[in-house]
C-alpha positions in Angstrom: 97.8 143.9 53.1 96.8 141.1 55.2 93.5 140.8 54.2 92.5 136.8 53.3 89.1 137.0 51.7 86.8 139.5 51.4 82.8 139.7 51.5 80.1 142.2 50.7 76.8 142.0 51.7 73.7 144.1 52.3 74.0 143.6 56.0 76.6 143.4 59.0 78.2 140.0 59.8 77.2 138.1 62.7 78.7 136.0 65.7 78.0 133.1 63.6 78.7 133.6 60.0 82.0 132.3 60.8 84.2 132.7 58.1 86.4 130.7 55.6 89.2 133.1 55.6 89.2 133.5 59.7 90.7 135.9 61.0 91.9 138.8 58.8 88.5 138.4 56.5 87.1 141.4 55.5 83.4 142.6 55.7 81.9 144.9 53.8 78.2 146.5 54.8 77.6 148.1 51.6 74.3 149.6 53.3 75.9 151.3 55.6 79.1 151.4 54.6 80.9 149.7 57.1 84.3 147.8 57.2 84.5 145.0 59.5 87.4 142.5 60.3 87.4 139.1 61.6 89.8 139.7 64.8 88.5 136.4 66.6 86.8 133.1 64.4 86.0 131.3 67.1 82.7 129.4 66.0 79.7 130.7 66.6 81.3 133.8 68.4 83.2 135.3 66.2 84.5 138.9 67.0 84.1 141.4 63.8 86.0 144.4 64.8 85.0 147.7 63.3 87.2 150.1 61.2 85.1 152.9 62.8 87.6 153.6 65.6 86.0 150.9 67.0 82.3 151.9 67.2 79.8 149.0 66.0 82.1 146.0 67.2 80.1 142.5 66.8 81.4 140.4 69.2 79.8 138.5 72.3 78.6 139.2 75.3 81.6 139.6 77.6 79.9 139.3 81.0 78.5 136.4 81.8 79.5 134.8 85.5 79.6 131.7 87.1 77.2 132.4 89.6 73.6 133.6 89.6 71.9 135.2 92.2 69.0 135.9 93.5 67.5 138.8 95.7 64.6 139.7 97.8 61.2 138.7 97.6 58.1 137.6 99.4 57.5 134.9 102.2 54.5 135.7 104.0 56.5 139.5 104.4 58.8 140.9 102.1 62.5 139.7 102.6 66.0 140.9 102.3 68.1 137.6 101.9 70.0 137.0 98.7 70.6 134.0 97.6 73.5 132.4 95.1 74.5 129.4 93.4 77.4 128.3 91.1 75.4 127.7 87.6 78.0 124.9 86.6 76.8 122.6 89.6 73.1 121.8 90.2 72.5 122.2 94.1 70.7 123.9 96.6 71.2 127.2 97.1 73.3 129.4 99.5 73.3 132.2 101.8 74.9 135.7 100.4 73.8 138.3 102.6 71.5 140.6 102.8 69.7 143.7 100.7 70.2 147.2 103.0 66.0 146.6 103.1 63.4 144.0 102.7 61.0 144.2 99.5 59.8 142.7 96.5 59.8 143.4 92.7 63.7 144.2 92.8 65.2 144.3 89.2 68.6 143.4 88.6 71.6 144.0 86.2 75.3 143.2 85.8 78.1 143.6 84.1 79.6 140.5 85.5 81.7 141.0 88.8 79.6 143.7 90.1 75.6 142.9 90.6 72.9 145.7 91.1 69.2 145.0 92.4 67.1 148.4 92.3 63.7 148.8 93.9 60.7 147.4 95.0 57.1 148.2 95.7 58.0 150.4 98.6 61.1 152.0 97.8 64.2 153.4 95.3 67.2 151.8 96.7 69.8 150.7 94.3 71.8 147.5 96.6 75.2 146.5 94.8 77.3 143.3 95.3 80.5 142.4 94.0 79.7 138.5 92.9 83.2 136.9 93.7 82.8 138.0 97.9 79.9 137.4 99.8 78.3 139.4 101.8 75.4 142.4 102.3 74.7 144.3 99.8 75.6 147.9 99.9 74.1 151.5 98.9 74.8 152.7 95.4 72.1 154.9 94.7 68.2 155.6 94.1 66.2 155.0 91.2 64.3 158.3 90.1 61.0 156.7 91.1 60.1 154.3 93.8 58.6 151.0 92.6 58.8 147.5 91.3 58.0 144.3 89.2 60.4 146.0 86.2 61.4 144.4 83.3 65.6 145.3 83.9 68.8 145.0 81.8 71.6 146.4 80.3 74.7 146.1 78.1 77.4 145.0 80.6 78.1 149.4 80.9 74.7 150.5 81.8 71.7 148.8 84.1 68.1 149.9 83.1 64.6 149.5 84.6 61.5 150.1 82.4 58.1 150.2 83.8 57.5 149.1 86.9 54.5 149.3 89.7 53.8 152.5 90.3 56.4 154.0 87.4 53.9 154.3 84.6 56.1 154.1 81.4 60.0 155.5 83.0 62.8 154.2 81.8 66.0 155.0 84.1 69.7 153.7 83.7 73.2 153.9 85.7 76.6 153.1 85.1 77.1 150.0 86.7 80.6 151.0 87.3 79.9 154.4 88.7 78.2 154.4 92.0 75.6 157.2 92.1 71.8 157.5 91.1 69.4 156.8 88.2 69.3 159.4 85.6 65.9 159.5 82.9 66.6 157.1 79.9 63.6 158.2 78.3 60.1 156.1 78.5 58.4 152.8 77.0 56.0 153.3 74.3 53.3 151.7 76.9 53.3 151.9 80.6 53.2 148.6 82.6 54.5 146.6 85.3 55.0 142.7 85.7 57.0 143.1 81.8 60.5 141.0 80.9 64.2 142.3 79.8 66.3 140.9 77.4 69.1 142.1 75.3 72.0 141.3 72.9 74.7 144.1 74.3 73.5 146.5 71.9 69.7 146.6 71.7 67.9 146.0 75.4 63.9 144.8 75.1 61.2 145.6 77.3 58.4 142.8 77.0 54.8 142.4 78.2 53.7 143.5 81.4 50.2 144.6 82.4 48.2 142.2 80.3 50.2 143.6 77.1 51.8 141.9 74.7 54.1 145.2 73.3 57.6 145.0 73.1 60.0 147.6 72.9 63.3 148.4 72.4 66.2 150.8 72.9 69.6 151.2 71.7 71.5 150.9 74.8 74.5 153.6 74.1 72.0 155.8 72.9 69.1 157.4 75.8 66.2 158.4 74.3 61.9 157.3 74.4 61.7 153.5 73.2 60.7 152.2 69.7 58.1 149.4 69.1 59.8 146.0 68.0 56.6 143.8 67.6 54.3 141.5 69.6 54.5 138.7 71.9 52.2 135.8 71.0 50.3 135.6 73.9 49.8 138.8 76.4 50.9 138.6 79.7 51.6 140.7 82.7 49.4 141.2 86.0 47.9 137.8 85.5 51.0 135.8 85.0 54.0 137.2 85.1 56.2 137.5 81.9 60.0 136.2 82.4 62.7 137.1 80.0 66.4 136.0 79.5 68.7 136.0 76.1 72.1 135.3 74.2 73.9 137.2 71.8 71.2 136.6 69.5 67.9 135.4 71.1 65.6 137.0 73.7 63.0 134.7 75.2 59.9 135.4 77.4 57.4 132.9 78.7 55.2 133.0 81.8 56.2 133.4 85.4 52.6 132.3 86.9 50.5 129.5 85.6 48.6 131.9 83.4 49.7 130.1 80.4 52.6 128.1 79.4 53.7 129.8 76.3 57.5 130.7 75.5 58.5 133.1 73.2 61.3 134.0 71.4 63.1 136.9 69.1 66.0 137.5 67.4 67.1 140.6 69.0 68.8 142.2 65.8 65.3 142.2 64.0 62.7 144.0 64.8 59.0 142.1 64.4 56.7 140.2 66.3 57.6 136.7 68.8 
């Protein structure tokens, strides 16, 4: 029937089990129960397409860009300029416009040709960008609460912020496609500000914050009050900033003031401590 070889394990495959058979292997989860074929073997990102009517793909992340960007902030007052570059060539920075309002604390999210940056210490504005054109940022909505330093992600479908100054423990999302305001996700297990995102497209991680060292987790599809994953190594929030980023598999988080110089890292799929 097509099939080329077959495996059965305990657990579902990953981007980088990378198969002998390639594409057409089959995967059995015989946990769960799931069927999985190898529609892509490229190695280390191989796509494992699920028999589910799709639901529970493996595959990677789909939206990184070429550019990052960076928006708002704090010289001497708080500022509206955004800034980009192109990752592939080191080099100053550039002018992109500006945020419809000057703050700090802004947390951001993607799903790789459209760019959100929601809040601030003052305010609930949600600012959107399209990456390819430069320019001002425009309205797209209003987080439920006014306030800032989040720790913000998403899975390329929805943007969420968790935490935050002033937020206690919220967690609210949007659909980065949809323009419109936050709706209630549900809330971290701990309230804190000054934490770090991170996510694999499935699972998104809230980290630190406050002089904690709790990380949490949601499933992304699913809204709902988050679950604890495990500790960093070293707490850190109001003291020294924690800063997050992550692959398809790994979420780090080390400091974003000269608290301490510890980095962190998890495998997202698994829940326990950095």
């Amino acid at each position: 029937t097509g099939i080329v070889s077959h495996t059965t394990s305990a657990s579902d495959p990953a981007l980088d089990t990378n198969p002998s058979g390639g594409v057409g292997t089959e995967w059995i989860n015989s946990t769960s129960g799931k069927q999985f074929i190898c529609t892509d073997a490229t190695t280390g990102e191989n796509v494992w397409t699920c028999s589910g009517g799709g639901s529970g793909n493996i595959k990677p992340i789909a939206w990184y860009g070429a550019r990052g960007v960076f928006a708002g902030g704090y010289i001497n007052a708080n500022t509206n300029t955004i800034d980009y570059i192109t990752i592939a060539t080191p080099g100053n920075a550039t002018d992109f416009g500006d945020k419809t309002a000057s703050d700090r604390g802004s947390g951001s999210c993607s799903n790789g040709s459209r760019g959100l940056n929601g809040g601030g210490i003052t305010n609930n504005i949600i600012d959107y960008i399209t990456f390819a054109t430069p320019g001002d940022a425009t309205d797209f909505g209003d987080l439920t609460v006014a306030g800032g330093y989040f720790s913000s992600c998403g899975d390329g479908i929805k943007g969420l912020w968790g935490g935050g100054y002033n937020r206690s423990n919220t967690i609210d999302y949007v659909i980065i496609s949809t323009f419109g305001n936050a709706v209630d996700f549900g809330d971290l297990t701990v309230a804190r500000e000054v934490g770090a995102g991170g996510e694999n497209g499935v699972r998104a991680l809230f980290a630190g914050g406050g002089s904690s060292n709790v990380i949490d987790y949601v499933t992304v599809a699913t809204t709902g009050n988050a679950i604890d994953f495990g500790d960093l190594t070293v707490a850190r929030g109001l003291s020294g900033a924690c800063a997050g980023c992550s692959s398809e598999t790994r979420a780090l988080f080390g400091p974003a003031a000269a608290a301490n110089n510890t980095i962190d890292y998890v495998t997202v799929a698994t829940t326990g401590n950095a």
